[in-house]
C-alpha positions, 0 to 999 in steps of 0.5 A, a space after each residue: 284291330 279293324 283294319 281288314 273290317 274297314 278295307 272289305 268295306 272301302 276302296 283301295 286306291 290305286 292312282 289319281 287322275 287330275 282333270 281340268 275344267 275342259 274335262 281333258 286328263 292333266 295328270 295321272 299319279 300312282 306314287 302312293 307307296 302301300 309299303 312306305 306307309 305300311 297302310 293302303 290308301 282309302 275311299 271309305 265311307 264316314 259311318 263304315 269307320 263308325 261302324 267298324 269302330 263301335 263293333 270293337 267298343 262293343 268286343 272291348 265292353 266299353 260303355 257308350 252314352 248317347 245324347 249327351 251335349 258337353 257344356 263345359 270340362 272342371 280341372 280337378 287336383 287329380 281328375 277331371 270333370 265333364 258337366 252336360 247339357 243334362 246336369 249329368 257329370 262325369 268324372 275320369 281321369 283323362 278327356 279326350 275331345 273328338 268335337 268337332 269345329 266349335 269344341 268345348 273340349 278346346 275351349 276349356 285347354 287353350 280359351 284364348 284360341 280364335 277360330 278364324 274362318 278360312 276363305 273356304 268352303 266345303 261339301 260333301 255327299 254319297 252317290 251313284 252313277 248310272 252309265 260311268 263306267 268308274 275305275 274303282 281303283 281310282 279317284 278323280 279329281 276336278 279343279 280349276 285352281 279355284 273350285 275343286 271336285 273330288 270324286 271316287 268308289 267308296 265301298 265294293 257292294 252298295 249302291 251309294 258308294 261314289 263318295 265326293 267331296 268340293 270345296 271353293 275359295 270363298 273371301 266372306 263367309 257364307 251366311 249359314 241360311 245359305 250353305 250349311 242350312 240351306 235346302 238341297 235345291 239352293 247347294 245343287 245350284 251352288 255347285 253349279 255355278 261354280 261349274 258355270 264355265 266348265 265343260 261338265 261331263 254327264 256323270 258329274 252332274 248325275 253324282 250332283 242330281 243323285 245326291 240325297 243329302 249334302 254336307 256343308 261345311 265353312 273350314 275355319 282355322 285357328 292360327 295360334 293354338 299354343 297348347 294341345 293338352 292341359 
């Protein structure tokens, strides 16, 4: 029941324009098919969803507890059981865990699935360009088959509405202090010496100096997960 809601507050996407570190056009595809999907393609921002998602809860008279910190689920013979951080319980007769990354929800179906990291690294962050006139129909993706940057228009009115996303090949991992807990100087450079030998265009590295917060992310994979639900 949010669909139309979510789309006002998006950016349908109409075709993608592959450009290579030279900043010339490799490729420009439209083969995204709105009727075989029966759904558009969408640049949308994470909390326009959140927003979306929590007027309906509300509409529903779902209850939503915030602050908890899952520690741990208990199976019972016909419940199940969700212990917090806060000593609270709650008991249901179904969980379903949106965790994120490092899951207690997983943890308590498949304990013995290793979470491996992936050999990439990612980021993420909202923006704006000044001079770039942006084809809000379109996403633009950058890549020199080792780093990628991906950029588009991701809701019609707001002012922070270029959402972008990278990511790099990366053998180790990062250590946290560096990336996921770095300051906002330390990411900004990170991006670019990855672009170090790229002709940069200028709206590229004002989306990166416009950023006011970034997001990143070390993408791990789990490479046996022999079960889903329990």
């Amino acid at each position: 029941g949010c669909k139309n809601e979510v789309i006002a507050n998006a950016t349908v996407i109409k075709k993608i324009q592959q450009i290579n570190s030279e900043n010339e056009i490799e490729a420009i595809f439209h083969n995204y098919s709105e009727k075989y999907y029966d759904a558009p393609l969408l640049n949308v921002m994470r909390d326009q969803i959140i927003k979306s998602l929590l007027k309906e809860v509300h509409r529903q008279g779902i209850e939503v507890k915030y602050n908890k910190k899952l520690t741990s689920i208990k199976q019972q013979p016909h419940s199940v059981q969700a212990l917090f951080e806060d000593e609270t319980v709650i008991t249901g007769d179904i969980v379903i865990g949106a965790d994120g990354t490092f899951s207690k929800t997983r943890e308590a179906i498949a304990f013995n699935a290793k979470l491996d990291y992936s050999g990439f690294w990612g980021l993420q962050g909202v923006s704006f360009v000044k001079d770039f006139v942006l084809d809000e129909a379109t996403s633009y993706f950058y890549n020199d088959g080792n780093f990628q940057f991906i950029f588009g228009k991701a809701h019609p009115t707001n002012k922070m509405n270029i959402l972008w996303q990278a990511f790099s090949q990366c053998p180790e991992k990062l250590p946290t202090k560096h990336f996921e807990k770095a300051n906002q100087e330390t990411i900004r450079q990170l991006l670019y010496k990855q672009m170090e030998h790229w002709n940069i265009p200028k709206h590229l590295s004002d989306i990166i100096d416009h950023t006011n917060m970034f997001f990143p992310r070390s993408i791990y994979e789990i490479k046996d997960f022999p079960v889903w639900s329990k």
